[in-house]
VEXDREN-2710 file (C-alpha; in Angstrom, 1 decimal):
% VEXDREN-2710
k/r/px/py/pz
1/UNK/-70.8/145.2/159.4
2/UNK/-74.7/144.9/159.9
3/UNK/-76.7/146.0/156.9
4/UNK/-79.2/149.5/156.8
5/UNK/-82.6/148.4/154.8
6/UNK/-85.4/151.0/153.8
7/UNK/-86.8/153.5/155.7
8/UNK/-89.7/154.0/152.8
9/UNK/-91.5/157.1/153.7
10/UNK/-89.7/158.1/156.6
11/UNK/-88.6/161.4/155.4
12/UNK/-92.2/161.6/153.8
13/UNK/-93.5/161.6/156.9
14/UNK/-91.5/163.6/158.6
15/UNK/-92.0/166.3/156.7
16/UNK/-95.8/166.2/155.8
17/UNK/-97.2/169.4/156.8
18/UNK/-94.3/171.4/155.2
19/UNK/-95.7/171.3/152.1
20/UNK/-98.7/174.0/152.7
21/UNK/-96.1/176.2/152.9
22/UNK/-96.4/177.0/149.5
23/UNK/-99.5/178.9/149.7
24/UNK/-98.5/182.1/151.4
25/UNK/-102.1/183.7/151.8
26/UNK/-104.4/182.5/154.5
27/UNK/-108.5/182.3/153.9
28/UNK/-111.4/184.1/154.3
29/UNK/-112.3/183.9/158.1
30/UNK/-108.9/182.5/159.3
31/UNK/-106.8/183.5/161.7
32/UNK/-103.0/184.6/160.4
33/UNK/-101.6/183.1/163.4
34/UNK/-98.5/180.2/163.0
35/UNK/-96.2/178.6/164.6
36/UNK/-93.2/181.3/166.1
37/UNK/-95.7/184.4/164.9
38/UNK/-97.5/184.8/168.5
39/UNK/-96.0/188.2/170.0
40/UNK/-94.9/189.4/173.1
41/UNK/-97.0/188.0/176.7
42/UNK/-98.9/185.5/174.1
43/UNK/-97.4/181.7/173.6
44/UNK/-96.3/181.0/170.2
45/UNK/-98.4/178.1/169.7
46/UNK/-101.6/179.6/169.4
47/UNK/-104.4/176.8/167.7
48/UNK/-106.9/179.0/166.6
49/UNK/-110.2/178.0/164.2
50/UNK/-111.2/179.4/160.8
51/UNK/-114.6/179.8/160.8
52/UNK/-117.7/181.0/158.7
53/UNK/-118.0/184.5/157.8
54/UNK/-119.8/186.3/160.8
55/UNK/-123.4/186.7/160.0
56/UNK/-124.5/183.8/157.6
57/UNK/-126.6/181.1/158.7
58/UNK/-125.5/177.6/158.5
59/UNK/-127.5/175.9/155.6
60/UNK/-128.8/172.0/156.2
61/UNK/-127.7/170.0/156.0
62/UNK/-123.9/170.9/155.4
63/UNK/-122.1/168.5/153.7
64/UNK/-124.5/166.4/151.8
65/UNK/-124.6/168.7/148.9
66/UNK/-122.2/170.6/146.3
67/UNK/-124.1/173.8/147.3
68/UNK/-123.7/173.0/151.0
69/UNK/-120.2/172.3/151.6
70/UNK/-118.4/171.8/155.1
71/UNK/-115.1/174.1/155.5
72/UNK/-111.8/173.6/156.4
73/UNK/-112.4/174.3/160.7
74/UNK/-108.7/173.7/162.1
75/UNK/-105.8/175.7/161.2
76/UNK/-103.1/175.2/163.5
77/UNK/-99.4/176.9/164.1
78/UNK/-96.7/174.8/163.0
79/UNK/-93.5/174.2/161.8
80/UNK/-90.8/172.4/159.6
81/UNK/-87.0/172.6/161.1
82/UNK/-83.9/171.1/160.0
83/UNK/-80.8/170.7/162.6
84/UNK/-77.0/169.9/162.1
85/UNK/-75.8/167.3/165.3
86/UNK/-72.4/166.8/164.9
87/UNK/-71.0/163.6/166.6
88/UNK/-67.9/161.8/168.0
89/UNK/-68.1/157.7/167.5
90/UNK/-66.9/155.5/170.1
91/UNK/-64.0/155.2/167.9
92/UNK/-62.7/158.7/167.7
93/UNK/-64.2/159.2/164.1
94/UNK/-66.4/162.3/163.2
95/UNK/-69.9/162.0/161.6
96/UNK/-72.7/164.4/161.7
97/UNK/-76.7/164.0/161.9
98/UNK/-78.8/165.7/159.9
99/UNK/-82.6/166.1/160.9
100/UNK/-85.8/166.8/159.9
101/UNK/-88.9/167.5/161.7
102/UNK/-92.4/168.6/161.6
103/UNK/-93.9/169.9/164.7
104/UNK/-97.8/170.4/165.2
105/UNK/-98.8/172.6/167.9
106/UNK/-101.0/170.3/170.6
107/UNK/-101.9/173.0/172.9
108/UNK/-100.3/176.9/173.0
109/UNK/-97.0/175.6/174.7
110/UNK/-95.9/172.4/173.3
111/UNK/-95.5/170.4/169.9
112/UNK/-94.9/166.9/168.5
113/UNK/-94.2/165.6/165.0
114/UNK/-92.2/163.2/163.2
115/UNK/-88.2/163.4/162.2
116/UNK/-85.9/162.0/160.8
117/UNK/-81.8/161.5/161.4
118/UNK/-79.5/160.4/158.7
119/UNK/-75.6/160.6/158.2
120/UNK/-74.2/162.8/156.3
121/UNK/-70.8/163.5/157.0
122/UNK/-67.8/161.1/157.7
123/UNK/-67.8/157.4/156.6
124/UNK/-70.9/156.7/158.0
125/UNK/-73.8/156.6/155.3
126/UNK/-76.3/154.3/156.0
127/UNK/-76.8/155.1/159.5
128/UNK/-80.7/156.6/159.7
129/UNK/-83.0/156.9/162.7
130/UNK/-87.1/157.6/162.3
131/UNK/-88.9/158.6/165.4
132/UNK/-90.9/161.4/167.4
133/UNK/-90.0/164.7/169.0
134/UNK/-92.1/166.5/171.4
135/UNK/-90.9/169.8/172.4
136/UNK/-91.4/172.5/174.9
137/UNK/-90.7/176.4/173.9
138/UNK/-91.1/179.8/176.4
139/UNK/-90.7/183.6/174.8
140/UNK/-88.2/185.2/176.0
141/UNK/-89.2/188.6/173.5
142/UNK/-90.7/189.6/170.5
143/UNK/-87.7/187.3/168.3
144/UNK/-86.0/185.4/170.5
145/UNK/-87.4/181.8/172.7
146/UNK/-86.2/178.9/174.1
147/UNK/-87.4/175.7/173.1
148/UNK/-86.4/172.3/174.9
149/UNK/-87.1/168.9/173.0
150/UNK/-86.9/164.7/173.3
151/UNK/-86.3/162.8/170.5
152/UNK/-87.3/159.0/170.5
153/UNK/-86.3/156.3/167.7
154/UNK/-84.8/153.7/166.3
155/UNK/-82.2/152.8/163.6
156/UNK/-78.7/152.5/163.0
157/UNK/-76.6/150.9/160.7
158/UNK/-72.8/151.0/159.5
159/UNK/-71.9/149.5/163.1
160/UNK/-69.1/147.1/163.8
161/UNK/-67.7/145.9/166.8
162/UNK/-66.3/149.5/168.1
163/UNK/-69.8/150.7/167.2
164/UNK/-72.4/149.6/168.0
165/UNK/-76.4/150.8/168.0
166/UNK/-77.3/147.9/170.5
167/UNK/-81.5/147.1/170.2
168/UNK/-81.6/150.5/167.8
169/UNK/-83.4/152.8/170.3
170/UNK/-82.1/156.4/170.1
171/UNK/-82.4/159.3/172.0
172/UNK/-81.7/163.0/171.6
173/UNK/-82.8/165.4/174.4
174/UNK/-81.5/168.6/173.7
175/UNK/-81.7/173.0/174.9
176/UNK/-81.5/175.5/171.7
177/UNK/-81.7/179.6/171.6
178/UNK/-83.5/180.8/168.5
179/UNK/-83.8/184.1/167.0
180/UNK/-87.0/184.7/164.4
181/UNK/-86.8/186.5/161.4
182/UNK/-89.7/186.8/159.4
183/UNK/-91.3/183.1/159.0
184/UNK/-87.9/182.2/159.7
185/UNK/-85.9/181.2/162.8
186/UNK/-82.2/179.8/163.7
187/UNK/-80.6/179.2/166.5
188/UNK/-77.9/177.0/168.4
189/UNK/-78.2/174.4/171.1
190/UNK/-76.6/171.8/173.5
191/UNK/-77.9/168.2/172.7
192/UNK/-76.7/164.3/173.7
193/UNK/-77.2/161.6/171.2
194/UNK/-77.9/158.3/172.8
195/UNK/-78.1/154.6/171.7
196/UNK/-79.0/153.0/175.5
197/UNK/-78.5/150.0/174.7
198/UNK/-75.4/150.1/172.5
199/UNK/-72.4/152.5/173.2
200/UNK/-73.2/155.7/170.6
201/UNK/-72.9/158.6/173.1
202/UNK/-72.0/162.1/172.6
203/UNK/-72.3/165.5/174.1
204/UNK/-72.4/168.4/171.8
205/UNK/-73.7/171.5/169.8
206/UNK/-76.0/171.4/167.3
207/UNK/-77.5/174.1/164.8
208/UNK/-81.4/174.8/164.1
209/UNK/-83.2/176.2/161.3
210/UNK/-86.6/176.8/160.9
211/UNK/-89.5/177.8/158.9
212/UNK/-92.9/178.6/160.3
213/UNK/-96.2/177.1/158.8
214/UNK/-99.8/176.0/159.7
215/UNK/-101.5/172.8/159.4
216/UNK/-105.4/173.5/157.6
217/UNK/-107.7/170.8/158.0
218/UNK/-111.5/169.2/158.5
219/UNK/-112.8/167.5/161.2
220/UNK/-112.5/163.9/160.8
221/UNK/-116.4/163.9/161.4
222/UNK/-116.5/165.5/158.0
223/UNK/-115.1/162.3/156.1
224/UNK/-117.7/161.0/152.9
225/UNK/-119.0/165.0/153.1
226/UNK/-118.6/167.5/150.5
227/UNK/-115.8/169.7/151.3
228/UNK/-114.2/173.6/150.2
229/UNK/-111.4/175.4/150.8
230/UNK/-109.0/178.2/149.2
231/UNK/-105.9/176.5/150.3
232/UNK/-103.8/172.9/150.3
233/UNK/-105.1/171.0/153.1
234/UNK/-103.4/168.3/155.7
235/UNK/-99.9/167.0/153.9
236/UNK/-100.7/169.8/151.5
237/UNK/-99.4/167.3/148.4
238/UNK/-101.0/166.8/144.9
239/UNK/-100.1/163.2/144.7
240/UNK/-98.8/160.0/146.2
241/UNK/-96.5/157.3/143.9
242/UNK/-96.1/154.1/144.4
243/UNK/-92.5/153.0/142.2
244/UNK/-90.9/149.8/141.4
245/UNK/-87.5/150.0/139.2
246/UNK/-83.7/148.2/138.6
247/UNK/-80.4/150.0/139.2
248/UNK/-77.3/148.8/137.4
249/UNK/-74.0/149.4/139.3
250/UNK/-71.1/151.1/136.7
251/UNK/-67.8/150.7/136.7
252/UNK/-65.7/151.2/139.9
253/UNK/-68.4/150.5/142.1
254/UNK/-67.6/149.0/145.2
255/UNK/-68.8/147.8/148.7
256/UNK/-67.4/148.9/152.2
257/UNK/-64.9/146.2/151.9
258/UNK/-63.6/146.8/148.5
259/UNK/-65.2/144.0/146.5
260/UNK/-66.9/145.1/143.1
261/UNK/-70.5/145.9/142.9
262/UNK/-71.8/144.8/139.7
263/UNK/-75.2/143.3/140.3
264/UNK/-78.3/144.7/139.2
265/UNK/-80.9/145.5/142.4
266/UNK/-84.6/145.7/142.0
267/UNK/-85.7/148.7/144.1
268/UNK/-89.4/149.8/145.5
269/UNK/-90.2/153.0/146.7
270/UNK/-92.8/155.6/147.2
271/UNK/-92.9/159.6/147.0
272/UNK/-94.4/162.5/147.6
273/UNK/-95.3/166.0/145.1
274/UNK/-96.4/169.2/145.2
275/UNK/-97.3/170.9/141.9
276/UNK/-96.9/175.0/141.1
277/UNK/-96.2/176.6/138.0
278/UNK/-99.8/175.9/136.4
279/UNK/-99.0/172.1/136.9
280/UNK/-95.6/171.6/135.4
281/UNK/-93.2/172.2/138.2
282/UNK/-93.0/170.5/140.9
283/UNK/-91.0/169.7/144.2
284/UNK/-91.3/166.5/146.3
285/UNK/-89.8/163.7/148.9
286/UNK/-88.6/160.6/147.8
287/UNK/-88.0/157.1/149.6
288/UNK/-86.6/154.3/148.6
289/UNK/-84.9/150.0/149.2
290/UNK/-83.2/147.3/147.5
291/UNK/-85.7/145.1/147.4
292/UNK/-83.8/142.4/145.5
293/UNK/-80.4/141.9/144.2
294/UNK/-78.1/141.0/147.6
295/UNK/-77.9/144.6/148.9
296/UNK/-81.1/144.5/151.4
297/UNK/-80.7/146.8/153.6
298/UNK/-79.5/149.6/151.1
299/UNK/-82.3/152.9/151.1
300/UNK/-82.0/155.8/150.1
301/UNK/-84.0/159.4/151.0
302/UNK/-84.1/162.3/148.3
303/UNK/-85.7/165.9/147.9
304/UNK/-87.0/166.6/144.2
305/UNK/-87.4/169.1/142.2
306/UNK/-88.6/168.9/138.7
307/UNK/-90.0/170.4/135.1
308/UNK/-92.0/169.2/132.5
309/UNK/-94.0/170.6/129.3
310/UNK/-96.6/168.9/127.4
311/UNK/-96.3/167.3/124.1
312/UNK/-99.3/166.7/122.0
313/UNK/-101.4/167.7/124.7
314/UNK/-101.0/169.2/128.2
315/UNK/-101.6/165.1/129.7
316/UNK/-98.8/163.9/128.4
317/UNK/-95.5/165.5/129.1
318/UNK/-91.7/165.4/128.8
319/UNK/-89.0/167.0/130.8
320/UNK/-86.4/166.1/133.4
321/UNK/-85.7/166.2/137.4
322/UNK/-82.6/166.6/139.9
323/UNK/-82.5/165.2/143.0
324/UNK/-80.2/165.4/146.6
325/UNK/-80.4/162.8/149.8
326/UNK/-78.9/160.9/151.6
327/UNK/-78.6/156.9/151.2
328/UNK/-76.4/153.6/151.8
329/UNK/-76.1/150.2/153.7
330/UNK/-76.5/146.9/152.0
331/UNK/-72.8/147.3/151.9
332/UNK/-72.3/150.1/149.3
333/UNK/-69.6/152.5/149.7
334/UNK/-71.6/155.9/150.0
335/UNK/-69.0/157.3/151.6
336/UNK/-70.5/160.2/153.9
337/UNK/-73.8/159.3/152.7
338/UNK/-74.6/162.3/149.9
339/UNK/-76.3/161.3/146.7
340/UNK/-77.5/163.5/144.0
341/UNK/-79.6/162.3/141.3
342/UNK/-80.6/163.4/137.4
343/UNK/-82.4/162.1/134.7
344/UNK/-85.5/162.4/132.2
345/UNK/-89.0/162.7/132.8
346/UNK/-92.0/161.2/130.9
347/UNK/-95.4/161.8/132.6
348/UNK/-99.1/160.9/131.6
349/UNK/-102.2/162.4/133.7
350/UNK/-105.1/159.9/132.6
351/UNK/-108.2/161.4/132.6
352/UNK/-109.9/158.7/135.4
353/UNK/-107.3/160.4/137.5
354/UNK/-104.1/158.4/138.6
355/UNK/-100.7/159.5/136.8
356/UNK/-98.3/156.7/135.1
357/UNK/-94.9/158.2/134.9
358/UNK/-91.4/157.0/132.9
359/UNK/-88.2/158.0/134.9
360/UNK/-84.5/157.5/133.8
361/UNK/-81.3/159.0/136.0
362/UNK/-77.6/158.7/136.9
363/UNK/-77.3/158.4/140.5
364/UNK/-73.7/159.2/142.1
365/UNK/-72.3/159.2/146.0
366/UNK/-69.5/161.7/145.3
367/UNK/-67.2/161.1/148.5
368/UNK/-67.9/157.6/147.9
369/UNK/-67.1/154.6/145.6
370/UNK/-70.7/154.5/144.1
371/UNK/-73.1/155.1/140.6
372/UNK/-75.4/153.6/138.7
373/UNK/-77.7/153.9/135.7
374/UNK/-81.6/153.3/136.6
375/UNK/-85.0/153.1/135.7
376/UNK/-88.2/153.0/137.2
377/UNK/-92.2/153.4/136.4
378/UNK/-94.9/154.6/139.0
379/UNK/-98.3/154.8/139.8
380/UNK/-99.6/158.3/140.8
381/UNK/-102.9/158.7/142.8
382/UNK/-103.9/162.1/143.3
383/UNK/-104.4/163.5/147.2
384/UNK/-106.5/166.4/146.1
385/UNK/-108.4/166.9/142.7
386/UNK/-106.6/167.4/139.7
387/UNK/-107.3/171.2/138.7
388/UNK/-104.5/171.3/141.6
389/UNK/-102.2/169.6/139.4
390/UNK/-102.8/171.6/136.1
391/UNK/-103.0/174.8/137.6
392/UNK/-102.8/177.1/140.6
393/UNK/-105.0/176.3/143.8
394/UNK/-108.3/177.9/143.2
395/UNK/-110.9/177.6/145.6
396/UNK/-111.9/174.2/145.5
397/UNK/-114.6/171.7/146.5
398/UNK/-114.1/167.9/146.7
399/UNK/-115.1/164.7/149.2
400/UNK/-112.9/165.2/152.9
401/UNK/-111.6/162.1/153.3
402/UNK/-109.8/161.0/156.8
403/UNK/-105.8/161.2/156.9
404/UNK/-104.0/159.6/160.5
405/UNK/-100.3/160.0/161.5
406/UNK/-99.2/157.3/163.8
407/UNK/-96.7/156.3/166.6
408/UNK/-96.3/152.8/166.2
409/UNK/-94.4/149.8/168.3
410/UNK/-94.9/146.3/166.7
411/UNK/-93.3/143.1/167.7
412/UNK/-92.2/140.4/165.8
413/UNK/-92.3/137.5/167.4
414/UNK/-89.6/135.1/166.6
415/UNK/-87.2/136.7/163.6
416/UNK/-84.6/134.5/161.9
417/UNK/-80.8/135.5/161.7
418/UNK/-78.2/134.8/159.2
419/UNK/-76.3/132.7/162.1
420/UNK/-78.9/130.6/162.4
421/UNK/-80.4/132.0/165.8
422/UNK/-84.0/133.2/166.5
423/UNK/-85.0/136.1/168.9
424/UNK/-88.3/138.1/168.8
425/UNK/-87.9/141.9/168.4
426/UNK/-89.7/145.1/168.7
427/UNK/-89.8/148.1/166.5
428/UNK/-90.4/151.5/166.6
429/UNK/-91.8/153.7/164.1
430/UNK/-94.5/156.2/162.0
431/UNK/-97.4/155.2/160.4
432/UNK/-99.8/157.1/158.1
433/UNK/-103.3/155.9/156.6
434/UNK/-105.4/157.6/154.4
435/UNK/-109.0/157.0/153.1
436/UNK/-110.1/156.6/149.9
437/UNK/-113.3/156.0/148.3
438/UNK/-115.8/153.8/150.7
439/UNK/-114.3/151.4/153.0
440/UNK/-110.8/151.3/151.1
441/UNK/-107.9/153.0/152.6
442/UNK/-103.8/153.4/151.4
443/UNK/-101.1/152.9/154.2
444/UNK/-97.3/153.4/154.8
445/UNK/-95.2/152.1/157.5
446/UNK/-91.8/152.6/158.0
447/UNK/-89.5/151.9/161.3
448/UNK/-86.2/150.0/162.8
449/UNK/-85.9/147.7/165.7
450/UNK/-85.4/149.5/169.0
451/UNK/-85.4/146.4/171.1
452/UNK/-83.8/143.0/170.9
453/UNK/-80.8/142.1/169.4
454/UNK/-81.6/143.2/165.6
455/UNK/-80.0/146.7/165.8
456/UNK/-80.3/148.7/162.6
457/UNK/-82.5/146.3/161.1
458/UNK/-85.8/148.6/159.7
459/UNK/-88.6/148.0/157.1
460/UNK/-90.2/150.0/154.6
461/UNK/-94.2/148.8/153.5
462/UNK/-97.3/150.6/151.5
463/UNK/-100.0/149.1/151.1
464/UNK/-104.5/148.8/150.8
465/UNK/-106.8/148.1/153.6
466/UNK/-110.4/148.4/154.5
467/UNK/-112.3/149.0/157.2
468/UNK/-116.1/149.0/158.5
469/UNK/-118.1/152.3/159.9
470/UNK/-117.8/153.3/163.1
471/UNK/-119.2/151.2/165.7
472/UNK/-121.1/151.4/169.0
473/UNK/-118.4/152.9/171.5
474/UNK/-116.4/154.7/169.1
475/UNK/-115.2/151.3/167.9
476/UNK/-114.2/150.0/164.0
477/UNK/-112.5/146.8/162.9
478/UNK/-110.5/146.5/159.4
479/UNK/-107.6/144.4/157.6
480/UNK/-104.9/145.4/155.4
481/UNK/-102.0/143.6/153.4
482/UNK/-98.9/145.4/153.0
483/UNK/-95.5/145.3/150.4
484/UNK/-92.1/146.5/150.8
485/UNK/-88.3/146.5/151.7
486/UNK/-86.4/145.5/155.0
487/UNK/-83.1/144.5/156.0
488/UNK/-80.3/144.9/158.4
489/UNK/-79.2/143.8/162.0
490/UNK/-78.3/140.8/160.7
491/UNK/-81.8/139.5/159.8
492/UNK/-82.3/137.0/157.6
493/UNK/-84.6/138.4/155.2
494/UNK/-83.3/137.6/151.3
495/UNK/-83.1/140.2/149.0
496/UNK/-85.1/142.4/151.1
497/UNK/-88.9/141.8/149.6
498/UNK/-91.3/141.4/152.4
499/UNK/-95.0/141.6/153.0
500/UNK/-97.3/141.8/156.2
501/UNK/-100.9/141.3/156.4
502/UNK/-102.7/142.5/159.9
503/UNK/-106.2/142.5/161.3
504/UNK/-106.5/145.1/163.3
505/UNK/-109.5/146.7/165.9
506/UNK/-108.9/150.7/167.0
507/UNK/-111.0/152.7/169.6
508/UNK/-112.2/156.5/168.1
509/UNK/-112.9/158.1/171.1
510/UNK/-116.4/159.0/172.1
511/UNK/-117.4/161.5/169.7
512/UNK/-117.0/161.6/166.2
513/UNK/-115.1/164.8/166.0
514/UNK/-112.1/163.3/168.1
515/UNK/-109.1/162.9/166.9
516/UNK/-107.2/160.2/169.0
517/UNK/-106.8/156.8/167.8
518/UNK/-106.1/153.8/169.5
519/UNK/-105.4/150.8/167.2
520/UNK/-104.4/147.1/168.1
521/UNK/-103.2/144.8/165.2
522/UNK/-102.2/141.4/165.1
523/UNK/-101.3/139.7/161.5
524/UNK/-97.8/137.4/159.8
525/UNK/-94.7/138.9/158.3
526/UNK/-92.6/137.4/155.8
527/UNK/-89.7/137.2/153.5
528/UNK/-90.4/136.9/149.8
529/UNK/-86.3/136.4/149.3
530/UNK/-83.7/133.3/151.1
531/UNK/-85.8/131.1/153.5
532/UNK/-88.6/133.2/153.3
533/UNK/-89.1/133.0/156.7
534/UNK/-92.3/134.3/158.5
535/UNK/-93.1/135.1/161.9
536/UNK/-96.1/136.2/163.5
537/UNK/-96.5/139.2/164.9
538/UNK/-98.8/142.1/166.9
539/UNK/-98.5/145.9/166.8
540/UNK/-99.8/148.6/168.7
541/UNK/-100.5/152.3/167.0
542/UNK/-101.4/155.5/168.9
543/UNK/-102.5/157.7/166.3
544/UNK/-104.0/161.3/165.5
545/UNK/-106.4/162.0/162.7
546/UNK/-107.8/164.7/160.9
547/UNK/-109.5/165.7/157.3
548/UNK/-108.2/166.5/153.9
549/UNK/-110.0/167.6/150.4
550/UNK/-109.7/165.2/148.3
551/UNK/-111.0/164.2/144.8
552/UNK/-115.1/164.4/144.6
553/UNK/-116.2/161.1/145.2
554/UNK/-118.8/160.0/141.9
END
């Protein structure tokens, strides 16, 4: 049975935009338009600009002071959807997908964004998929459109010899009707789930639900300026953690093949949150990998929500936090692949900014054989200034820094296996980079193989880089070292601890103000766990960027 590793940040990423959602009124001098809301002849994905009030003069030079901020000059239609794919297996067994997207209007007619498929029904937890969907949709009235969509990605897991997910490329075309209501739409459709090169294939029905949203941001000209807006901008999240922790298996927990699970697992992770409630509720998206322990190739992917009330003072609080996903591989017997999550809380917000945070839980797979006891700490940084953390979003000013999504195909050029045999392979997956203060930059990565012979084998890596201006030609050069979890597809890789450090060069475009990105990488992976094997490797990243608030630089 090949092994699933992380994902880390997969489902992060595939629902980044979603979280603006939260702030239901639009600012002065935008346009109400999102995605689904356009009426009648128009198309219903109409990009449209907030601007500057009619009739004031732009003050010089904008940017460069407090008193002369840039504004937020892109707010474009989008929106986050959720599907149900169910799906025969070779064998004759039933499992289902579930899915979630984020789409970003590119013109008035189509979308892409980044999704994410998971298991959740049947035996068949483990198996996820990360990739990209671009879709096509025409009104048919005021409430009612087509929309026609491709899926492309890779993944796998919980395969055998009656299934198999071949080189780990999937692919999901698929037809739905939708009806709108209010922000909301839903609708049913006729998809195919593919693996090309392995022999997952079904024809069947599948179920959408939707909510409309918009995407708010800068130009990516406007990063190092002073920046203001009334609303969340880009992801639309507070704050980005970084986690490392142990898990202790309990009683009765056993693998896929009956034996007992007893072993502690380090785990690394990384998640996402949104603050409301004057700063002490919160929801947010979690991911997460054995990193140690002999289950690489266990991750697990969970939605938050959370409370907490301060004690002493309102920095440092107490409270507590559920949590649903899905999870498995490394073996573990989740069963359909449902997890749900609880525990304490203990959170400080320092007053130079980042958060530390304390978090206990009980974790259980209820149609599985799986539960454990676990703790972990984490490193908050905060993705906008902290007066969104502590209270409702005001209108606020801080430094725009530059934020890029992108679709990215390394190769690994010779990777080991656990019979002994060597192959190179190429992945598939999402990236995301996001500036900080002068050349310093944070970075995520998470994909699977979706050619050669490592199906289901993915990684999960954060990380810091830096980079120089931008050059003559639209040009810039930069490095970056990376930490994480991988596993799976039979690749030798330990307990599932790896790092990756890359040099990379990436073309801008011609003006500052555009937003495609070009980037070529070449760097070393390795193992920190078995042989700690290490192979070198090249990667190339078609991105998109644009410009968030973020904290005022001092």
């Amino acid at each position: 049975m090949a092994h699933r590793p992380l994902l880390l940040c997969s489902a992060l990423l595939a629902v980044t935009g979603h979280a603006g959602a939260q702030s239901a009124s639009t600012p002065a001098g935008a346009s109400s338009s999102s995605l689904m809301q356009t009426r009648g002849p128009q198309s219903f994905l109409s990009a449209t600009a907030v601007g500057s009030p009619s009739g004031m003069k732009p003050q010089a030079p904008r940017g460069q002071t407090a008193d002369t901020p840039v504004t937020a000059t892109d707010s474009r239609p989008a929106a986050f959807e959720m599907n149900w794919t169910p799906l025969k297996m070779p064998t004759g067994e039933r499992t289902a997908l579930l899915g979630l997207s984020y789409m970003v209007a590119v013109n008035e007619d189509w979308g892409l964004g980044p999704t994410f498929y998971g298991a959740a029904k049947g035996n068949y937890g483990g198996l996820f998929t990360a990739g990209f969907t671009v879709q096509r949709r025409w009104r048919l009235s005021q409430d009612w459109h087509v929309a026609t969509g491709v899926y492309a990605g890779a993944g796998g897991g919980v395969s055998s010899e009656q299934v198999r997910a071949g080189g780990g490329l999937m692919l999901r075309p698929e037809v739905s009707l939708r009806g709108e209501f209010g922000n909301w739409y839903a609708g049913v459709g006729v998809t195919q789930v593919r693996f090309p090169s392995g022999n997952i294939k079904d024809t069947t029905w599948s179920l959408t639900l939707g909510r409309m949203d918009r995407l708010l941001s800068f130009s990516p000209a406007d990063a190092g300026l002073y920046g203001r807006t009334g609303d969340r901008t880009g992801m639309g999240f507070d704050e980005i953690a970084l986690s490392a922790g142990v898990e202790k298996p309990r009683d009765g927990s056993i693998t896929r093949d009956g034996r007992s699970v007893s072993n502690r697992k380090g785990k690394a992770g990384a998640d996402l949150r949104q603050y409301f409630g004057n700063g002490g509720s919160w929801w947010g998206l979690e991911a997460s990998g054995a990193a140690s322990g002999g289950s690489d190739g266990y991750m697990e992917i969970f939605a938050n929500a959370g409370q907490d009330w301060g004690v002493i003072s309102p920095r440092l609080r107490v409270g507590g936090q559920i949590s649903t996903g899905l999870g498995g591989g490394g073996n573990l017997d989740t069963g359909n692949g449902w997890l749900f999550r609880a525990g304490p809380t203990l959170r400080w917000i320092t007053p130079w900014g980042p958060t530390l945070r304390l978090d206990a839980s009980y974790l259980k797979a209820p149609w599985g054989h799986y539960d454990s006891m676990q703790v972990r700490a984490s490193l908050a940084l905060p993705l906008e200034k902290g007066s969104r953390v502590l209270n409702s979003p005001p209108l606020e000013s801080g430094t725009v820094r530059e934020q890029d999504w992108y679709l990215s195909m390394p190769r690994f050029n010779s990777f080991e296996f656990k019979d002994g045999s060597k192959d190179s392979v190429t992945g598939l997956g999402i990236g995301m980079a996001r500036d900080f203060s002068g050349p310093w930059y944070g970075t995520a990565q998470a994909g699977s193989a979706a050619f050669g012979k490592a199906g289901a084998f993915s990684y999960g890596m954060f990380g810091l880089g830096a980079k120089t201006h931008r050059l003559p030609g639209g040009f810039r050069v930069g490095a970056e070292a990376l930490v994480g979890a991988a596993g799976g597809g039979n690749v030798a890789v330990g307990g599932g601890a790896v790092t990756q450090g890359e040099l990379w060069a990436q073309w801008e475009g011609s003006e500052p103000k555009d937003r495609l990105r070009v980037k070529v990488g070449v760097g070393q992976w390795k193992a920190l766990g078995g042989s700690k094997q290490s192979t070198p490797m090249v990667s190339l990243n078609i991105g998109w960027a644009f410009g968030t608030l973020g904290p005022r630089s001092l």
